[in-house]
ZAMARGU-4260 file (C-alpha; in steps of 0.2 Angstrom, whole numbers, plus 5000, padded with zeros to 4 digits):
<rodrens>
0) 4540/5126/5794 | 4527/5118/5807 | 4525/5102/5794 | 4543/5099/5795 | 4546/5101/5813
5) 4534/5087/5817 | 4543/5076/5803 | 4561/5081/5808 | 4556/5074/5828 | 4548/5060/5818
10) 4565/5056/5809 | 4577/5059/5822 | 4567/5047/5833 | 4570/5034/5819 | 4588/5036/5820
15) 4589/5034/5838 | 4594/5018/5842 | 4582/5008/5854 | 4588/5000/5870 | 4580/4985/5879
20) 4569/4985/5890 | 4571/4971/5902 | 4561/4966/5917 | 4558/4948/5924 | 4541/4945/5931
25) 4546/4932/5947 | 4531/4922/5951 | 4535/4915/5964 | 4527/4899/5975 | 4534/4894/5992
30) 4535/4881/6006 | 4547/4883/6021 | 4546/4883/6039 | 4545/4893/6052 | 4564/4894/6062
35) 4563/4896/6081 | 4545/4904/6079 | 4542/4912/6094 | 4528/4924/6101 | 4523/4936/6116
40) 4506/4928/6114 | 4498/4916/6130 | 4505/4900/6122 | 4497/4884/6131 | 4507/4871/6122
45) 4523/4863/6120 | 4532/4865/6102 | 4523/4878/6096 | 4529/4889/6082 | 4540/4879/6071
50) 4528/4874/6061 | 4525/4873/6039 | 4523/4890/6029 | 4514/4890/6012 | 4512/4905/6001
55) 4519/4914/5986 | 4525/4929/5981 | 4526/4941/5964 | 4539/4951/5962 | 4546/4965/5946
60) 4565/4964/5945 | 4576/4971/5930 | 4593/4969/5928 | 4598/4985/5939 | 4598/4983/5958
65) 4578/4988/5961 | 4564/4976/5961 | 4549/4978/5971 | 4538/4963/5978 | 4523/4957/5984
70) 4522/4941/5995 | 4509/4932/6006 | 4511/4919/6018 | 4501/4906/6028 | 4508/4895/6044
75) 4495/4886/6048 | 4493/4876/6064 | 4506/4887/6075 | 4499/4889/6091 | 4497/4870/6092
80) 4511/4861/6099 | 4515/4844/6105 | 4503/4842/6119 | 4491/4826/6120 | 4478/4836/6127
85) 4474/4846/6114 | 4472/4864/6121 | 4473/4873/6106 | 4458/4867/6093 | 4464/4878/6078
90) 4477/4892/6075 | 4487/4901/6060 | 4496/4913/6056 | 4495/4924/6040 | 4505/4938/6032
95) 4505/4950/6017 | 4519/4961/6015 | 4523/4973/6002 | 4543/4973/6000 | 4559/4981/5990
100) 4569/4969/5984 | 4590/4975/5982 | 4598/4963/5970 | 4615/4962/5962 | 4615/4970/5943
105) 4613/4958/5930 | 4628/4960/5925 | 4639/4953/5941 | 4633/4936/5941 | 4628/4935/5924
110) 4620/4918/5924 | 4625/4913/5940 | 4613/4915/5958 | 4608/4933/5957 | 4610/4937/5978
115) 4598/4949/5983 | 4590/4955/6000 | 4572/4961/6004 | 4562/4971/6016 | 4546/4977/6018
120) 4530/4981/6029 | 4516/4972/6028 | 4501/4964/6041 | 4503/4950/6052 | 4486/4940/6059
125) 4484/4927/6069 | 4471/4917/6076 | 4468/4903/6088 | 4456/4894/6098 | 4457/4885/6109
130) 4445/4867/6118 | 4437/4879/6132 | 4437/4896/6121 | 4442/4905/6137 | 4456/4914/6127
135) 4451/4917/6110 | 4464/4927/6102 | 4463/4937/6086 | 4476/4949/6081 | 4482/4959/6067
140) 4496/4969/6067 | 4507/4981/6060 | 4525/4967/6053 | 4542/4970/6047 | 4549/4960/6035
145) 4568/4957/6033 | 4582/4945/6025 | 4590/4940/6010 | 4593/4927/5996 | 4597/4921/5980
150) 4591/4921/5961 | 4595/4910/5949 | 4588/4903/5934 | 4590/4885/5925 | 4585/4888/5908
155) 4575/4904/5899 | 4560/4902/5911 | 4562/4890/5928 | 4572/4895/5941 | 4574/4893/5960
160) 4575/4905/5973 | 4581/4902/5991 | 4579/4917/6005 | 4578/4918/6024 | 4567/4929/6031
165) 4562/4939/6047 | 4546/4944/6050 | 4542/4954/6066 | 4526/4963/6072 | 4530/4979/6077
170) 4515/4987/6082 | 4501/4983/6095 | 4505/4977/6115 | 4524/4969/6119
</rodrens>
């Protein structure tokens, strides 16, 4: 009886029909630009804040609503702004979030732009000097990440992603 126990399990297991498994790896690389950047930090120049963003994320989605993400991003340059004086020598802007993604099942667009929106939490630094160091500024902080996109793939690997995002700090002084 305890041989055929382990056989029966064995063969009932056989019968059991398997499903699949599906999950897409997204890696992701990314340019953009920062939209109306603004900050409560001492800004000396003119124009600063819309600047380039660079960075990539990685994301796990399967074909239910679920995926979670990981995604960094780096603006440089974006204390400096249009002035000819030069008052700010260096200055970026880096952030790594950690974020759920909610997307549309697989089965509503089918092949079509999957929409989905994101959010997590994540850190926020920035760094600038400026010509006479009097006002160094180094700052990490706690950020919430917020927005929403779309998926879509153009053959069985490639695809393209668009999303608009909101990152906030939301620790540290106002």
């Amino acid at each position: 009886m305890r041989r055929r126990l382990p056989v029966a399990f064995f063969l009932l297991a056989l019968c059991v029909p398997a499903h699949e498994a599906r999950a897409d790896w997204l890696i992701t690389p990314f340019i953009g630009t920062s939209l109306a950047g603004e900050t409560t930090f001492l800004i000396f120049e003119e124009g600063a804040g819309s600047r380039m963003t660079l960075g990539a994320s990685v994301a796990l989605l399967g074909g239910g609503i679920l995926g979670v993400e990981a995604d960094l991003g780096h603006t440089p340059k974006f204390f400096e702004g249009d002035d000819p004086l030069g008052l700010i020598v260096s200055s970026r802007v880096t952030t790594i979030s950690g974020n759920v993604l909610l997307a549309a099942p697989l089965a509503i667009p089918r092949e079509s732009l999957r929409p989905y929106l994101v959010g997590g939490l994540g850190l926020l630094q920035a760094r600038s000097v400026n010509a006479a160091s009097l006002f160094p500024l180094e700052e990490d902080r706690l950020a919430l990440t917020v927005g929403g996109g779309a998926i879509g793939f153009v053959s069985e690997r490639p695809g393209l992603r668009f999303d608009v995002r909101h990152i906030k700090a939301i620790s540290g002084p106002d």
